[in-house]
GUZA-700662 format. One record per residue (C-alpha): z negated, x negated, y. Coordinates in steps of 0.1 Angstrom, whole numbers, plus 2048, in hexadecimal, padded with zeros to 3 digits. Example, Ala and Ser with C-alpha at 12.3 -4.5 7.8 and 13.67 -1.06 7.14 Angstrom:
2
7B27857D37B97777F5
//
This chain:
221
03B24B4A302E25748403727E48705D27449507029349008D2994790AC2A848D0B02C447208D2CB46C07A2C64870542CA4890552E54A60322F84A80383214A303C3334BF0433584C006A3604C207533D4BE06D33A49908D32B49008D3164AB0962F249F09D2CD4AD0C42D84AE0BC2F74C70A82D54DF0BE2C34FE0B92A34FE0AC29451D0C027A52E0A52605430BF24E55F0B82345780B223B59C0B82195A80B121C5CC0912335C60842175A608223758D08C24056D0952675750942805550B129855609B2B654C07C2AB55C0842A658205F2A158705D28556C06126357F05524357705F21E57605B21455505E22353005321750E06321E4ED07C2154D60A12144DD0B321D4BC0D92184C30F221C4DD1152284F112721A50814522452014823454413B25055114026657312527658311F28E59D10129E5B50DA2945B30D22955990F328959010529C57512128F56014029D56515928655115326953C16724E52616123A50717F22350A18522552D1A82345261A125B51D18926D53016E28D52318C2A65231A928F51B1B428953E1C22665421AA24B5521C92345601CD2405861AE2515881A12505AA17D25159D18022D58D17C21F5B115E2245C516A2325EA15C22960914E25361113E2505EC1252485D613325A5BA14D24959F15224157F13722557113320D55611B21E5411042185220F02365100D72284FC0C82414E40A12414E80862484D806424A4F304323E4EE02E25D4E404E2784DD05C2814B907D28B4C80962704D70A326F4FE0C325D50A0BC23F5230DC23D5390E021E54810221F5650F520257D10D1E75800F01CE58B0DF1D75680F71D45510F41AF54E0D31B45440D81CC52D0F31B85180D819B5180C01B05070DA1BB4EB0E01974E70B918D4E00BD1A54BE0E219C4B80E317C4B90C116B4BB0AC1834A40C41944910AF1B248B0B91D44990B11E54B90941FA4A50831E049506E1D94B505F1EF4D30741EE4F30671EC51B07F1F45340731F155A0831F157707C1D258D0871D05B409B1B45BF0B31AE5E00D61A35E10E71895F60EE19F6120C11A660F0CA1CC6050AC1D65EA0B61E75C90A51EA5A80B61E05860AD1E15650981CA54F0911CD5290731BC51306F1B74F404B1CB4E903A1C44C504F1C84A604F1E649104B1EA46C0631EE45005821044D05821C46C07B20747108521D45607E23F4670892334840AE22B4760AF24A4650A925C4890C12484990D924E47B0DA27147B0E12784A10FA2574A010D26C48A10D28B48E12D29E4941322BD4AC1462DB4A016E2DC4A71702EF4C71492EF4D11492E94F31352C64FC11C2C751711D29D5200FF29752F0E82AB51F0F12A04F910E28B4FA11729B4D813D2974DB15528E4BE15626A4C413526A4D811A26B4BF0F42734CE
//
């Protein structure tokens, strides 16, 4: 983590016709849960699969989101569970309710923004189950309440680990572990990452993309 890149200056090697390419001309890659499979699925990487990632989560959102397809894509999403991505009204919304001929509706979701073991640049770690969420709130607990210390200050494993319900169907959820703590130095680059993409503003009128950067008025990252 010692060459993490700044968002407006990133440290992109020269390459021929892309000279001005920078960090802000980057999509951030969305890594989601396949929780029948026991993956962690990358949204630009449809080959990248695996069952557990390393790193350091930096900060979060939280709301619902509705997806679509495999891979799934989002097609509307809420941060108060009232307004939806293009100010249709969430009350009534038939997508609220999971329906017997689908898998598809609108989830519980939190987007943590993450920072990989090895990359400079940060992904966005989606997590929708319903049988994870427990788990995740526990883990914001341990550094609310118990350590007091923010998300950053320490290295982050999340796994996925199999386990059956009472009816014996098998489905993976998510579990979190603490890793070793971080310095105040690198705590300090870390918060200045997580600053400037928690932040950051898009343009009046820019049209958002959701899942590839999430970089919505009231969305930051």
């Amino acid at each position: 983590m010692d060459k993490m890149v700044n968002k407006n200056n990133a440290e992109l090697a020269p390459i021929s016709g892309l000279e001005n390419m920078d960090s802000e001309d980057i999509a951030m890659p969305t890594l989601y849960v396949d929780g029948k499979m026991g993956i962690f699925r990358n949204s630009l990487d449809e080959k990248e699969k695996k069952d557990q990632v390393k790193g350091v989560l930096l900060t979060y959102n939280k709301g619902w989101k509705y997806r679509e397809g495999d891979p799934p894509v989002t097609k509307c999403r809420s941060f108060d569970g009232q307004t939806g991505t293009f100010g249709t009204s969430c009350e009534g919304c038939p997508r609220r309710v999971k329906q017997p001929d689908s898998k598809d509706f609108c989830k519980r979701v939190y987007d943590f923004l993450f920072l990989p073991e090895g990359e400079s640049m940060p992904y966005i770690l989606s997590i929708t189950q319903v049988t994870s969420l427990g788990e995740v709130k526990k883990y914001l607990t341990l550094f609310a309440k118990k350590l007091k210390q923010p998300l950053f200050s320490a290295k982050s494993v999340i796994s996925l680990e199999k386990t059956k319900n009472k009816q014996g169907y098998e489905y993976f959820k998510v579990k979190f572990e603490k890793g070793e703590d971080l310095s105040q130095d690198t705590q300090a680059k870390l918060e200045e990452i997580m600053r400037l993409y928690r932040f950051k503003k898009s343009q009046e009128g820019e049209e958002v993309d959701v899942e590839s950067d999430l970089e919505d008025p009231s969305a930051p990252f």
